[in-house]
LUMMI-878041 format. One record per residue: x, y, z of N, C-alpha, C in turn. Coordinates in pm, whole numbers. Example, Ala and Ser with C-alpha at 12.3 -4.5 7.8 and 13.67 -1.06 7.14 Angstrom:
<koldrens>
<<1319,-569,780>,<1230,-450,780>,<1320,-330,780>>
<<1285,-225,708>,<1367,-106,714>,<1290,3,787>>
</koldrens>
This chain:
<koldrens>
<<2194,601,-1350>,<2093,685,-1415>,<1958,613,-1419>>
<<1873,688,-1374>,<1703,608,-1390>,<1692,579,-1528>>
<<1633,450,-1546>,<1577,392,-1671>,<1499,521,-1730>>
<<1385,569,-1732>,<1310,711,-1752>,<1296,820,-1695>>
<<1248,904,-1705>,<1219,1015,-1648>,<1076,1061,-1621>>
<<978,986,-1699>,<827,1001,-1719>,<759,870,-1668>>
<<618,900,-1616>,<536,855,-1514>,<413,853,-1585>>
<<344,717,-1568>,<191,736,-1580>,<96,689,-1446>>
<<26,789,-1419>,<-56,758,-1289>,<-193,745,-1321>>
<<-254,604,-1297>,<-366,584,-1247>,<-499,604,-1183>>
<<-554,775,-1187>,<-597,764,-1118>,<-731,798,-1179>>
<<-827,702,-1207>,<-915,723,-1281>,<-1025,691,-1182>>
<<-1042,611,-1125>,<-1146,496,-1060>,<-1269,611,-974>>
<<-1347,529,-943>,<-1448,638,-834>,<-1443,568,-726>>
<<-1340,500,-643>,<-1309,467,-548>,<-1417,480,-435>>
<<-1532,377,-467>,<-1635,367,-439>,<-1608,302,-241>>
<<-1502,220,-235>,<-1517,153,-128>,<-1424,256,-12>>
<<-1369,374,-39>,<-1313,444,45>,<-1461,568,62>>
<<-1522,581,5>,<-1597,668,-21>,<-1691,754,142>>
<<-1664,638,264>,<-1678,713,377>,<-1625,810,417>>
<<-1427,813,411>,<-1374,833,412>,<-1345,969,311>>
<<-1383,983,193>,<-1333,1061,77>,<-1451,1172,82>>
<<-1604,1107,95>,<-1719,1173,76>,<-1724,1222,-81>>
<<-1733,1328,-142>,<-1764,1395,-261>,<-1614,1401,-325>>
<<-1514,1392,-268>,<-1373,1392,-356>,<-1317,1267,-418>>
<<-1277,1316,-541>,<-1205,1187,-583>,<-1086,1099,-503>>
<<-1083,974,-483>,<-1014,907,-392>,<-844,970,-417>>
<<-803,992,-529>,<-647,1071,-485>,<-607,1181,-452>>
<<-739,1253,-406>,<-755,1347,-317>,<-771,1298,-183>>
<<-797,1170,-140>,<-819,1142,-4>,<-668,1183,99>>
<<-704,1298,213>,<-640,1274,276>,<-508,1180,344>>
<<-426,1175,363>,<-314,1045,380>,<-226,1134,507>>
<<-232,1110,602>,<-58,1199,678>,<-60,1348,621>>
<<-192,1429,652>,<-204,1532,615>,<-229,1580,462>>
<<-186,1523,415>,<-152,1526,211>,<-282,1455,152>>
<<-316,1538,10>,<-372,1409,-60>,<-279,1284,-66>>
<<-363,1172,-147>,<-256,1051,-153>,<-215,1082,-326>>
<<-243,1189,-402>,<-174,1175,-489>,<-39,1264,-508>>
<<-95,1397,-369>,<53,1404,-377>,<142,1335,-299>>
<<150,1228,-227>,<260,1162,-221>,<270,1133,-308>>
<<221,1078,-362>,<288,990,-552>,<335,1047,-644>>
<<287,1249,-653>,<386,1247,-717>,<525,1291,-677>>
<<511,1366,-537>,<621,1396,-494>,<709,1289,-465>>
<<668,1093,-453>,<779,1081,-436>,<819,1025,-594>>
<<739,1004,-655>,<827,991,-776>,<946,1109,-853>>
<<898,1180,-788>,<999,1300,-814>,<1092,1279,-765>>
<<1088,1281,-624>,<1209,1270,-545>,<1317,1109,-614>>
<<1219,1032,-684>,<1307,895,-729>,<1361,942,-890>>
<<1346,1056,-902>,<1413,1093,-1024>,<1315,1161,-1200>>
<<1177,1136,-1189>,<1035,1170,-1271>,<1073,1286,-1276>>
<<1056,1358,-1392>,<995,1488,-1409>,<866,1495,-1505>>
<<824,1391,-1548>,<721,1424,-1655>,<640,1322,-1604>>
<<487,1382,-1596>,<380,1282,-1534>,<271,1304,-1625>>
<<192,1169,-1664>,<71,1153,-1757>,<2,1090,-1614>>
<<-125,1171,-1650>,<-229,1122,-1503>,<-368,1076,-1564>>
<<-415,968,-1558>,<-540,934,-1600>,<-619,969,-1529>>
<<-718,1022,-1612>,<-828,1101,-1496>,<-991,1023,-1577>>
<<-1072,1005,-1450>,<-1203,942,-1483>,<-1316,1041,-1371>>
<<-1353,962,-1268>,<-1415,1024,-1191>,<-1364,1136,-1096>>
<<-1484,1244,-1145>,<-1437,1403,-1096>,<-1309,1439,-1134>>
<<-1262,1400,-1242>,<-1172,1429,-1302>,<-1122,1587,-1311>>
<<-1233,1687,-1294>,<-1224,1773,-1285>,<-1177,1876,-1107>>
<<-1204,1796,-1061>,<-1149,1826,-865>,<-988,1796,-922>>
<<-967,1694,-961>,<-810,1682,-966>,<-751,1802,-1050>>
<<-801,1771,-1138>,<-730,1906,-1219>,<-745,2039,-1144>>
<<-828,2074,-1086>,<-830,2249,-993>,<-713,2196,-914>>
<<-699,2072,-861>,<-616,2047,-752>,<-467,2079,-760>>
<<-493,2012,-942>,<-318,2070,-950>,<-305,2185,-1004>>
<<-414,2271,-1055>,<-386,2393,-1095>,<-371,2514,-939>>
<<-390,2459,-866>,<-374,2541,-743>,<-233,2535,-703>>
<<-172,2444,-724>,<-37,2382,-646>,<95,2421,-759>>
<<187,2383,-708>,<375,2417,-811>,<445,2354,-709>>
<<456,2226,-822>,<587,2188,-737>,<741,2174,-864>>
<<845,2217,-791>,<963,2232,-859>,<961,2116,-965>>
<<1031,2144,-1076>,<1063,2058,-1159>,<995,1939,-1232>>
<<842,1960,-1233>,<752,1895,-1279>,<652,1934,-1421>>
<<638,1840,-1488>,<518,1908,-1540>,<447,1768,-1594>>
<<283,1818,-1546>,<213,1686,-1572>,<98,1771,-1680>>
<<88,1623,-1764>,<-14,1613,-1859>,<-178,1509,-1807>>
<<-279,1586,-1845>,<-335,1492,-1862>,<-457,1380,-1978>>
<<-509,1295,-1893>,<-588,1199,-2040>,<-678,1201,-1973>>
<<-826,1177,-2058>,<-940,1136,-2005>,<-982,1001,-2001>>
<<-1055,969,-1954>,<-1080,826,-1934>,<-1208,781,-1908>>
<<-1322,850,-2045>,<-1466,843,-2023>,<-1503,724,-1930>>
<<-1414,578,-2009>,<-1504,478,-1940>,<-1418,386,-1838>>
<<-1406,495,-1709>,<-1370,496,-1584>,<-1407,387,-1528>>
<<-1532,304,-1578>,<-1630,247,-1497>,<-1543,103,-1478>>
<<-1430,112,-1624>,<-1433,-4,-1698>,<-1283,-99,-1582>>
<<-1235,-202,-1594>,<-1097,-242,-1532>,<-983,-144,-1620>>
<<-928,-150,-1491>,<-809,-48,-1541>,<-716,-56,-1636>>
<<-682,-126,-1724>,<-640,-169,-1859>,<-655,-63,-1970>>
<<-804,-32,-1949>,<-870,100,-2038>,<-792,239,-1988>>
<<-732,265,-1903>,<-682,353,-1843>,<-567,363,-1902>>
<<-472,255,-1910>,<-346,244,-1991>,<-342,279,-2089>>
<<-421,216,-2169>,<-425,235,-2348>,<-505,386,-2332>>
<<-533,447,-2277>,<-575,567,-2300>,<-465,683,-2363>>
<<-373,598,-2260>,<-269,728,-2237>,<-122,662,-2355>>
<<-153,551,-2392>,<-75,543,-2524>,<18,618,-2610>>
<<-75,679,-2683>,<-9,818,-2797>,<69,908,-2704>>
<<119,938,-2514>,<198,1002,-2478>,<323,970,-2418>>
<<349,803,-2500>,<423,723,-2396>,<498,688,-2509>>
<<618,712,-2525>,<729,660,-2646>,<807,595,-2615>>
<<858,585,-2477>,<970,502,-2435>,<905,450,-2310>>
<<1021,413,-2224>,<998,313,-2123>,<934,422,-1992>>
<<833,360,-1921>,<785,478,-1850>,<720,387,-1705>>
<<744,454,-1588>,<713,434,-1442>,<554,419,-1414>>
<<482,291,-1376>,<368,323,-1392>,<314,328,-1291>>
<<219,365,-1199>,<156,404,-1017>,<49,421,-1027>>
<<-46,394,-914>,<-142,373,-913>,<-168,522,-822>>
<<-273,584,-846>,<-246,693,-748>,<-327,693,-612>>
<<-335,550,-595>,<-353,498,-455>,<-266,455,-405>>
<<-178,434,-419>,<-55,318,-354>,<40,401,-304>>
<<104,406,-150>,<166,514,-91>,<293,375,-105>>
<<434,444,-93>,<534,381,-125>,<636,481,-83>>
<<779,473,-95>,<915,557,-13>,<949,554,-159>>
<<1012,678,-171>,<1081,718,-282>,<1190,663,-330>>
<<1236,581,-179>,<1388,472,-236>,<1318,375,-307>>
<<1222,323,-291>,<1151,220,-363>,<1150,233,-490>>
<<1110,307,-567>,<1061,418,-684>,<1213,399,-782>>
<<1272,450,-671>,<1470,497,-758>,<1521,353,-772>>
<<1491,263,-695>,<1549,131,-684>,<1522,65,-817>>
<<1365,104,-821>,<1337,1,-908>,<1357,88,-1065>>
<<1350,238,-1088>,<1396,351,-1155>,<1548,267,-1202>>
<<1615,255,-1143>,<1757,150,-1184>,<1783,92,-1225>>
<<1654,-9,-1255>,<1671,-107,-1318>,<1657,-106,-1471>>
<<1741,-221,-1527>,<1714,-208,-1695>,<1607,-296,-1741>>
<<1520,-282,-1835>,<1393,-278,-1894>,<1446,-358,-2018>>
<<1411,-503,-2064>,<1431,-532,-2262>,<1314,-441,-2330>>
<<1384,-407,-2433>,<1222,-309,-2509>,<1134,-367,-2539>>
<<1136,-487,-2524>,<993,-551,-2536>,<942,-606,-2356>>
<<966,-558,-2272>,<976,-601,-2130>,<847,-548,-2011>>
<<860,-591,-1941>,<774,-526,-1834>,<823,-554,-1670>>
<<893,-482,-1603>,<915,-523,-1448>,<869,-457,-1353>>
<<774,-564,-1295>,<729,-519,-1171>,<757,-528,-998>>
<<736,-440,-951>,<789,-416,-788>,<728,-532,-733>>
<<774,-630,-672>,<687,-761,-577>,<743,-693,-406>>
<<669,-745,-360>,<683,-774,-194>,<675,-901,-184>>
<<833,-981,-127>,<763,-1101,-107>,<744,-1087,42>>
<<703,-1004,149>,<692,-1023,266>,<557,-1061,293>>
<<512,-1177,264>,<393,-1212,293>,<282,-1201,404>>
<<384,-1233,528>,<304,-1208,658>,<282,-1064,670>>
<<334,-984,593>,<300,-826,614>,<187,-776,542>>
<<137,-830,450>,<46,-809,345>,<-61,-780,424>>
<<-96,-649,442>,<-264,-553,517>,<-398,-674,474>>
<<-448,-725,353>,<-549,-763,306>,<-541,-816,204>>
<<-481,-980,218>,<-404,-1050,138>,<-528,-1067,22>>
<<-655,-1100,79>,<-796,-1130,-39>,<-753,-1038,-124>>
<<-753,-900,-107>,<-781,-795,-197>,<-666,-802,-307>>
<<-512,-883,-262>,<-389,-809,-295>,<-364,-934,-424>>
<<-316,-840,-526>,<-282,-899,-625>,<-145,-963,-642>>
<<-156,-1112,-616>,<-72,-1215,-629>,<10,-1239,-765>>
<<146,-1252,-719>,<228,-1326,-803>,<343,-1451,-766>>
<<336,-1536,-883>,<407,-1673,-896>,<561,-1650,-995>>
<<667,-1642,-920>,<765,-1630,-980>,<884,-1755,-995>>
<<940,-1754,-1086>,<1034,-1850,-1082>,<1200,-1823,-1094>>
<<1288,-1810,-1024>,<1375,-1697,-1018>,<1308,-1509,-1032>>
<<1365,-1466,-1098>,<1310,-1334,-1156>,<1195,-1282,-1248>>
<<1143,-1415,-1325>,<1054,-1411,-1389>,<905,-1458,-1335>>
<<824,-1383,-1343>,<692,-1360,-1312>,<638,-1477,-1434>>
<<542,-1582,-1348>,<504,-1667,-1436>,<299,-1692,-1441>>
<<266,-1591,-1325>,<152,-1606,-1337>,<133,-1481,-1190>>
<<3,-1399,-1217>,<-29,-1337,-1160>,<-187,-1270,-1164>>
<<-242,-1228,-1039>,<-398,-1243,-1028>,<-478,-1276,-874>>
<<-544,-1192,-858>,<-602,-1186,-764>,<-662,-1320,-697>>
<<-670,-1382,-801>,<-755,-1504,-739>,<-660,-1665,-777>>
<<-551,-1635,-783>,<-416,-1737,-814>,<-418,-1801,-679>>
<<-397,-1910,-630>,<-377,-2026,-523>,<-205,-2040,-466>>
<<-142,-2034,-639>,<14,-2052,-590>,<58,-1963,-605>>
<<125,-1888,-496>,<197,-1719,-544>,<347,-1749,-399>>
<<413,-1649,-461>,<500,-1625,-322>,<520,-1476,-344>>
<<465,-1402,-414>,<492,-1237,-381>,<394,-1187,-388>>
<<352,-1037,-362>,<254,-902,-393>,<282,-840,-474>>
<<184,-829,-559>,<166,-710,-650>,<187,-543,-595>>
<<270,-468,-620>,<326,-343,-526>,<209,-234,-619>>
<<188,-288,-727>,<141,-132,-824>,<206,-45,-906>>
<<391,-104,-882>,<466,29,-921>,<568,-87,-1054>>
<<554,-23,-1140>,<628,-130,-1253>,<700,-25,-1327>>
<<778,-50,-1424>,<851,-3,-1501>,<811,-78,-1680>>
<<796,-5,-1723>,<710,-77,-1865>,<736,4,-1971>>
<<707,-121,-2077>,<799,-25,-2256>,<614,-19,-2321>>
<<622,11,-2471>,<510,5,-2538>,<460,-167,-2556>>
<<565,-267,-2507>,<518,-412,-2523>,<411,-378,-2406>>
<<343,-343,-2312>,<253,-338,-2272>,<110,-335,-2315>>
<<95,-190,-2416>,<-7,-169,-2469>,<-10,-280,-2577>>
<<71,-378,-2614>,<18,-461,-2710>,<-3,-537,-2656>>
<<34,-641,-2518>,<-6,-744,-2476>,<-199,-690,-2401>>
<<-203,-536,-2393>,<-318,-506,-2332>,<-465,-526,-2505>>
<<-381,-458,-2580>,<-448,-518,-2698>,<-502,-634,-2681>>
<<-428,-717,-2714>,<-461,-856,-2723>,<-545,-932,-2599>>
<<-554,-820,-2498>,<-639,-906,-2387>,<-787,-847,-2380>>
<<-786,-763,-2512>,<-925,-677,-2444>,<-1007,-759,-2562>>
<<-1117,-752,-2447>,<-1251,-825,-2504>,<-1392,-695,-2488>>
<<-1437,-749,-2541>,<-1593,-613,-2587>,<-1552,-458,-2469>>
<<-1464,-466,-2548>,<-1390,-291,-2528>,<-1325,-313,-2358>>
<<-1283,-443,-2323>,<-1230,-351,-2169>,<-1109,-500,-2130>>
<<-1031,-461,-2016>,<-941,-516,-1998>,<-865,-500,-1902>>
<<-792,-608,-1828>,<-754,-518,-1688>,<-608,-490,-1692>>
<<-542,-474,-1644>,<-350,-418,-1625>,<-308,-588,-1623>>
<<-353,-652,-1498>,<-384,-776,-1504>,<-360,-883,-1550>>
<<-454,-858,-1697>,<-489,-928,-1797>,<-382,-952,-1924>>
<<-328,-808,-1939>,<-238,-737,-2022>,<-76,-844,-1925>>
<<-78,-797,-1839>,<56,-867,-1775>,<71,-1039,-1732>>
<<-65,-1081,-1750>,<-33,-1220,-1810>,<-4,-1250,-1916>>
<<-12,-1205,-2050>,<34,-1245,-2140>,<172,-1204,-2139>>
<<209,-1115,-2126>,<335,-1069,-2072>,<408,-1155,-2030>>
<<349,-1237,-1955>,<458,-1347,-1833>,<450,-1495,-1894>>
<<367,-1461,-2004>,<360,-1599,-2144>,<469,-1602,-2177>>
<<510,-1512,-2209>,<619,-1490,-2329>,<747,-1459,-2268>>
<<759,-1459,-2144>,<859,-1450,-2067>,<879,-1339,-2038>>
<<837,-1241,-2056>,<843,-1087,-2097>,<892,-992,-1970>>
<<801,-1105,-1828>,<757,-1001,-1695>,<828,-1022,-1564>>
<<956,-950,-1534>,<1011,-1017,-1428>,<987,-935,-1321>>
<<1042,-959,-1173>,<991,-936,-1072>,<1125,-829,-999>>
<<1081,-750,-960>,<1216,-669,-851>,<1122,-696,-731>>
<<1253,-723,-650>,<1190,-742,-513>,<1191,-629,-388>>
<<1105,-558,-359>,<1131,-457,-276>,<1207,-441,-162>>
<<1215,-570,-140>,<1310,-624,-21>,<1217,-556,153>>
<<1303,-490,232>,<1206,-429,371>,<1148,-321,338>>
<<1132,-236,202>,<1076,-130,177>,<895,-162,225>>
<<820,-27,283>,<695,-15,284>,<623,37,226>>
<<501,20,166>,<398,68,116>,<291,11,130>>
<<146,65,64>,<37,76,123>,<-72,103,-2>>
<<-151,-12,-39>,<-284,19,-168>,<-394,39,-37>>
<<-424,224,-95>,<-526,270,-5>,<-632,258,-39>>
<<-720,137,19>,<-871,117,-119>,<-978,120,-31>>
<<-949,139,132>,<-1082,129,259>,<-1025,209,375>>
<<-1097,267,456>,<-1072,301,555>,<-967,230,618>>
<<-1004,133,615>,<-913,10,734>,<-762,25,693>>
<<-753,35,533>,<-633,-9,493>,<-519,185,522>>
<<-650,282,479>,<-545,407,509>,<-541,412,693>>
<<-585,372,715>,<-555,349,915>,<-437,260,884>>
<<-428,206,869>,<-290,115,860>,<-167,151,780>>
<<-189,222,663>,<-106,287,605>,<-39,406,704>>
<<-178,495,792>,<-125,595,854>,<-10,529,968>>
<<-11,358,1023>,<72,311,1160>,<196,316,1115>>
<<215,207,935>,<333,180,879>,<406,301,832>>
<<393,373,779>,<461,486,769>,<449,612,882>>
<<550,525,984>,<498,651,1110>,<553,803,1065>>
<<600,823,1030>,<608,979,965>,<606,972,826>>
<<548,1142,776>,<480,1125,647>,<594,1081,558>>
<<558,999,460>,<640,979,382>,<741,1074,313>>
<<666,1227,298>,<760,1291,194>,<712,1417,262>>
<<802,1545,246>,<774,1622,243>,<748,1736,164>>
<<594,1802,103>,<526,1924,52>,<652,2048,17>>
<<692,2058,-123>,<727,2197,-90>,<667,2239,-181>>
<<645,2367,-179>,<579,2445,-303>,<669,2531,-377>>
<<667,2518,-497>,<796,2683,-532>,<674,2715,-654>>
<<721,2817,-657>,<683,2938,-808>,<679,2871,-892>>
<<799,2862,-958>,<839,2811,-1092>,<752,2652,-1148>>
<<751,2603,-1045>,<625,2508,-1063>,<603,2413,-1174>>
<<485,2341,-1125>,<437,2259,-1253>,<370,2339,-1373>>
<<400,2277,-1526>,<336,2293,-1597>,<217,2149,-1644>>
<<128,2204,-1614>,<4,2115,-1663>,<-79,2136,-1786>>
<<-121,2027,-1883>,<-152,2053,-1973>,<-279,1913,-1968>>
<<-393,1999,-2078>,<-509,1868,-2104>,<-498,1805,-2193>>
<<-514,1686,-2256>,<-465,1613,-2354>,<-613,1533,-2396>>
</koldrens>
């Protein structure tokens, strides 16, 4: 049985550096293998077992929402949060969505394309209620744009340091974690004159022993943040990841 059933997605940012690519739409609207890239994310979290999705919304927040009020997909229903200060590291995005998160919940970036076995794999796993586990890749030589990619230092299973700009690492940051409310308190404690990153929040986390690592093993995925990187996303996943269905009965969406 999946650890949860509920999802919080990421997608606040104004994804300034895809923006050739996106033009006037918000980046999880960008095109991917025909699809926006947010509906892969949520269709495949669905397919890994989600029925309830909290979506942070910042820039053009409002394109997304027509987006999903146009669409129904079976067995879903997403909520969403606002996220005035979009501008800020994504940390602020988390604690936004707080007051809709009671138990242990799937967290995605709604840039990051990934296989739905990935999702259920790590959906499997058990969570301490004070815990946080995140998806690593340790396939290093595969890593698209290692500068950009957020590094982690593990020691068996436990995540002991992690960060973009870390020297000693042996895995990747995937984007896709599984997390209790010990999150929003280690994000507390990291925010300084109102802002804070996911980051920031999950080092203290890995203080306290809190943050261990699942390893994706040969699974693929893809943080779509430049042209270069969704060209490459489009090689590695030679067929689309998931497939679109639409039914009636549909999503219920709500503003929060």
């Amino acid at each position: 049985m999946p650890t949860t059933n509920t999802a919080l997605i990421l997608a606040a940012g104004n994804g300034s550096r895809l923006r050739t690519v996106s033009g006037s739409l918000p980046k999880p609207l960008t095109t991917f293998k025909g699809k926006p890239l947010l509906e892969h994310v949520l269709l495949g979290a669905r397919d890994a077992g989600i029925e309830k999705f909290v979506i942070v919304l910042g820039y053009r927040g409002d394109a997304i929402r027509s987006w999903v009020a146009d669409r129904r997909f079976r067995g879903m229903r997403i909520d969403f949060v606002e996220n005035p200060d979009y501008n800020k590291a994504n940390g602020v995005s988390v604690l936004k969505a707080r007051h809709l998160l009671t138990g242990p919940f799937l967290l995605m970036m709604a840039d990051h394309i990934f296989e739905s076995e990935t999702a259920a794999a790590l959906l499997r796993q058990r969570v301490e209620n004070d815990g946080t586990i995140l998806a690593v890749d340790r396939k290093l030589d595969c890593i698209f744009d290692m500068d950009d990619a957020t590094k982690v230092r593990c020691i068996a299973d436990y995540i002991i340091d992690i960060g973009k700009q870390i020297t000693r690492y042996d895995a990747v940051d995937t984007g896709m974690f599984i997390c209790t409310s010990a999150l929003f308190s280690a994000l507390d404690k990291a925010t300084v004159d109102g802002n804070c990153s996911l980051s920031d929040g999950m080092r203290i986390l890995a203080a306290n022993r809190k943050l261990r690592a699942f390893d994706i093993g040969d699974a693929v995925w893809q943080d779509v943040d430049t042209p270069e990187a969704l060209a490459y996303g489009s090689d590695i996943f030679a067929e689309p990841p998931l497939t679109s269905v639409f039914q009636g009965e549909g999503i219920h969406a709500q503003a929060l």
